[in-house]
C-alpha positions in Angstrom: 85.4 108.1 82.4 87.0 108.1 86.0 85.6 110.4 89.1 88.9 110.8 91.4 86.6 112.9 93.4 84.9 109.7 94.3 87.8 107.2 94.9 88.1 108.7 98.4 85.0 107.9 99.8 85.0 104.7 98.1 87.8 103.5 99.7 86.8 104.8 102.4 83.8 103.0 102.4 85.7 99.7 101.5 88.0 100.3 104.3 84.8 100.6 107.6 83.8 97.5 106.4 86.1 95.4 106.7 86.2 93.7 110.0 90.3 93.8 111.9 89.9 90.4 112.6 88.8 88.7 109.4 92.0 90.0 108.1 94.1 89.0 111.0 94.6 91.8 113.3 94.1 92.3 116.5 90.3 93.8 118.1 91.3 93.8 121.9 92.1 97.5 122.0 88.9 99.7 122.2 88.5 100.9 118.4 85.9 104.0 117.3 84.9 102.4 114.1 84.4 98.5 113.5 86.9 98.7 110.2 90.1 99.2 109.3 92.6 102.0 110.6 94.5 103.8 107.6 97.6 102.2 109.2 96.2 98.8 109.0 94.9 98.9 105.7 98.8 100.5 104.6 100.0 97.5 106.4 98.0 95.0 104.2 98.5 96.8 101.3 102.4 97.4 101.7 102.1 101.1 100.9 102.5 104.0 103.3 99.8 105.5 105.5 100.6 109.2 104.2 99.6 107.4 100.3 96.4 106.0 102.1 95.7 109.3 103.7 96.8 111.1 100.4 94.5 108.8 98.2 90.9 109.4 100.5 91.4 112.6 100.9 91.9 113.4 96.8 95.4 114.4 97.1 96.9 111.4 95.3 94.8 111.1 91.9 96.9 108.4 90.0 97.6 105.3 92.2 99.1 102.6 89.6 97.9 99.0 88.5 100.1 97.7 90.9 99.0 99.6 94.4 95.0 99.7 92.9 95.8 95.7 92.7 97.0 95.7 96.5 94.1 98.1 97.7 91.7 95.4 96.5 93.5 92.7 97.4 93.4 94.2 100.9 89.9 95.4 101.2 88.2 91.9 100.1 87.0 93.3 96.8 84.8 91.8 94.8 85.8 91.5 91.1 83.0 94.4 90.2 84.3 95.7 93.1 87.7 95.9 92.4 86.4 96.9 88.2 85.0 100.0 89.8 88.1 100.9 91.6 90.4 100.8 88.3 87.8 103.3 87.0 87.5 105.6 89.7 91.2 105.8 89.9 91.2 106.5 85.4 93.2 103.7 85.3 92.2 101.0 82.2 90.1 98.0 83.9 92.6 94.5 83.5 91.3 92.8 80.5 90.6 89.1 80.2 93.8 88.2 78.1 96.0 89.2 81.0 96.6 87.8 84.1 94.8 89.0 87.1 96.5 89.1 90.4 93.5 89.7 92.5 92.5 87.6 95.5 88.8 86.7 95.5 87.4 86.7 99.0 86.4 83.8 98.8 90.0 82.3 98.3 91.0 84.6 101.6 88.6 83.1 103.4 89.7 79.3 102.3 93.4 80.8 103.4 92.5 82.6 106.5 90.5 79.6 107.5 93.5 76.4 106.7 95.5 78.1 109.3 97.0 74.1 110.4 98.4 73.3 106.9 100.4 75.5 105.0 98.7 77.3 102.4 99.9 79.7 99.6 98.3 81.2 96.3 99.7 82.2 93.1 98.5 83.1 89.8 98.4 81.8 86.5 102.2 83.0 85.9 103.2 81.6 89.3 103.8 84.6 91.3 103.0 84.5 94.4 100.0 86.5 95.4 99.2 85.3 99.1 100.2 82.9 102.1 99.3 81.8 105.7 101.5 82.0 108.1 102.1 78.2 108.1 103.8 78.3 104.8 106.2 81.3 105.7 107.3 78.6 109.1 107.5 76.1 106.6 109.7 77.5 103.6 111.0 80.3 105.0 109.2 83.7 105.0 108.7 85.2 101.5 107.4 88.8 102.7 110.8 90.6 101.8 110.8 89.6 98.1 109.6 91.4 95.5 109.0 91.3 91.9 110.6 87.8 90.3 112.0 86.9 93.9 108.3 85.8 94.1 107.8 84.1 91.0 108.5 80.1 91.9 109.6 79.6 88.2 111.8 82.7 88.4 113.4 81.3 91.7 113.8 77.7 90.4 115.3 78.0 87.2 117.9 81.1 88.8 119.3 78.7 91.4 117.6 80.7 94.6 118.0 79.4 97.6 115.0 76.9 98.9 114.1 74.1 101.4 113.1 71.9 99.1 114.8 68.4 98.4 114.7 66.4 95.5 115.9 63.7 93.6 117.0 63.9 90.3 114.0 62.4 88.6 111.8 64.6 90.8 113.3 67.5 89.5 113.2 66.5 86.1 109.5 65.8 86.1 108.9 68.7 88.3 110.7 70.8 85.9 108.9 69.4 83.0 106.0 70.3 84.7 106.3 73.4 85.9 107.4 74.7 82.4 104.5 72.7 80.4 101.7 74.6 83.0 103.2 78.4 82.1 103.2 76.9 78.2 99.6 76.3 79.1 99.3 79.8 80.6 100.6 81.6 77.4 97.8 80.4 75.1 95.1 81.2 77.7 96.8 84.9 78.2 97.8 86.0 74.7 97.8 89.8 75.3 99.9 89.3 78.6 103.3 91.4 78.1 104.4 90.5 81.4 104.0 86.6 80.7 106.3 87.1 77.6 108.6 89.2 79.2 108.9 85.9 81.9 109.2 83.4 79.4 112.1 85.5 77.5 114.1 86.5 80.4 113.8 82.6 81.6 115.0 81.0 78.5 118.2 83.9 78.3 118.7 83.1 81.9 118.5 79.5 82.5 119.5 77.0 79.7 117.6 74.2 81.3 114.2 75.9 81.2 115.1 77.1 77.6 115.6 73.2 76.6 112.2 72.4 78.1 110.6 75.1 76.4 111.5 74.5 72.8 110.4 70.6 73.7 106.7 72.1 73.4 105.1 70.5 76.1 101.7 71.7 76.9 99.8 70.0 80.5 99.1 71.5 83.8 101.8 71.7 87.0 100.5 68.3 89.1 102.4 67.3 92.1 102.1 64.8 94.8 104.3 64.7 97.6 107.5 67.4 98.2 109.9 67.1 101.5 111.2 70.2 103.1 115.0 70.5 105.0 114.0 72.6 107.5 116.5 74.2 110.1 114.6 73.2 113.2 112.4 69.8 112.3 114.5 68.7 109.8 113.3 66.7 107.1 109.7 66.9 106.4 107.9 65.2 103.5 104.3 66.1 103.1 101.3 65.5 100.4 101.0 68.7 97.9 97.8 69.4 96.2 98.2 72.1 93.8 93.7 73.6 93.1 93.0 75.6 90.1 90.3 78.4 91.1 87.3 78.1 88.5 87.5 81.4 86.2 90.3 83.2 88.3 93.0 81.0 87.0 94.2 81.4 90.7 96.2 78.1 92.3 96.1 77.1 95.6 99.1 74.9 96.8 98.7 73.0 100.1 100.6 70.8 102.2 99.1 67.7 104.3 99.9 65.0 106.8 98.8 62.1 107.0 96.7 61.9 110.9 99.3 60.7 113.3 102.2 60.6 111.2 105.6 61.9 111.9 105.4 64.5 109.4 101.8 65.5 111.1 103.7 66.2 114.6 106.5 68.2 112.5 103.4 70.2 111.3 102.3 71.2 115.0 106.0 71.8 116.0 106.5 74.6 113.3 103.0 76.1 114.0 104.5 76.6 117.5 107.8 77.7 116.3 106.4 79.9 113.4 109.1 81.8 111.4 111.4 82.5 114.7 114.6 80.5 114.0 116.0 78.4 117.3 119.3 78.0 119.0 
């Protein structure tokens, strides 16, 4: 049973409390309510205020997976929180065989709050849910892609342009890798159509991942250190820690310096220099 009759107050309710700057924006200017402006929480969600405006005041009755997915991602839903929003909305609540793309809070906060490293978050398929802005200065600003553009395995194996640098061994192994984690990912998400759909379009695309996935190796992605070519530092070569999220299946990849080293000074240049390219 859904209520759209309630999704507008809901979401409005979602949207007061949610404080401007725990999400990143500005709170200088003198604001009438302590949460979110429809044109903020459009800006977070990456849909359009008249949609926002359209969905609180009942006029828009059947937001998909996809924007409900971004809503909550936005608002800091909790996972009931974000249950109740499917259902208020009619749509069928994400069940456990499939990947979830949501954000838990408490993985915003760990990514709001490593503002000096460069932090990013994917899920179990390796899209790309969410990054600081340290990661976008680092390997280039991923905001403009969309659907596979932000799925690292999709990127990879189609030859898209990146900053990273490898040897041939490295690849190999991270290859390897990469490919035995998603095999990984298929058993755990059975029911996932858009998991097979990945693995499918992969193996027709890119003979290389096809090879590695009829070797059968099962074994999560592990990774240790990864340099960078970036346009402005240079090479960069940092430690890369790659967190699996207890019962989200969410992973967190961070880079590190070492205190003091080069590559820790080439850390503080980019968070000065930020995504803006120099001449």
């Amino acid at each position: 049973m859904s209520d759209h009759g309630d999704l507008g107050p809901a979401l409005r309710g979602w949207r007061d409390r949610v404080a401007p700057g725990d999400v990143g924006l500005a709170t200088g200017r003198a604001r009438r309510a302590p949460g979110l402006r429809r044109e903020e929480l459009a800006l977070l969600a990456d849909v359009s205020v008249d949609y926002v405006t359209r969905l609180e005041q009942g006029r828009a009755t059947a937001p998909s997976a996809q924007v409900l997915t971004a809503l909550a991602r936005a608002l800091r839903l909790s996972d009931a929180e974000r249950q109740h929003l499917f259902r208020l909305a009619g749509q069928p609540v994400p069940k456990p065989g499939r990947i979830s793309p949501h954000l838990t809070p408490s993985v915003q906060r760990l990514l709001d709050q490593l503002d000096g490293v460069p932090v990013a978050v994917s899920d179990a398929a390796w899209n790309l849910i969410a990054w600081n802005r340290m990661w976008a200065a680092l390997g280039g600003d991923p905001s403009a892609a969309r659907g596979r553009d932000r799925n690292f395995l999709w990127r990879h194996f189609t030859g898209c342009p990146s900053r990273v640098v490898r040897e041939p061994a490295e690849e190999a192994a991270f290859e390897a890798s990469m490919v035995a984690d998603v095999r990984s990912a298929t058993a755990r998400y059975p029911e996932d159509g858009n998991l097979r759909r990945l693995i499918a379009d992969l193996r027709a695309a890119s003979p290389r991942f096809a090879e590695l996935w009829d070797s059968g190796t099962v074994g999560p992605h592990e990774a240790s250190h990864k340099t960078f070519r970036h346009p402005d530092v240079g090479l960069i070569t940092l430690d890369c820690d790659v967190l699996t999220v207890h019962d989200s299946d969410l992973q967190i990849v961070a880079y590190s310096a070492p205190p003091g080293s080069e590559a820790a000074e080439k850390l503080k240049l980019l968070s000065v220099i930020g995504t803006q390219v120099l001449r």
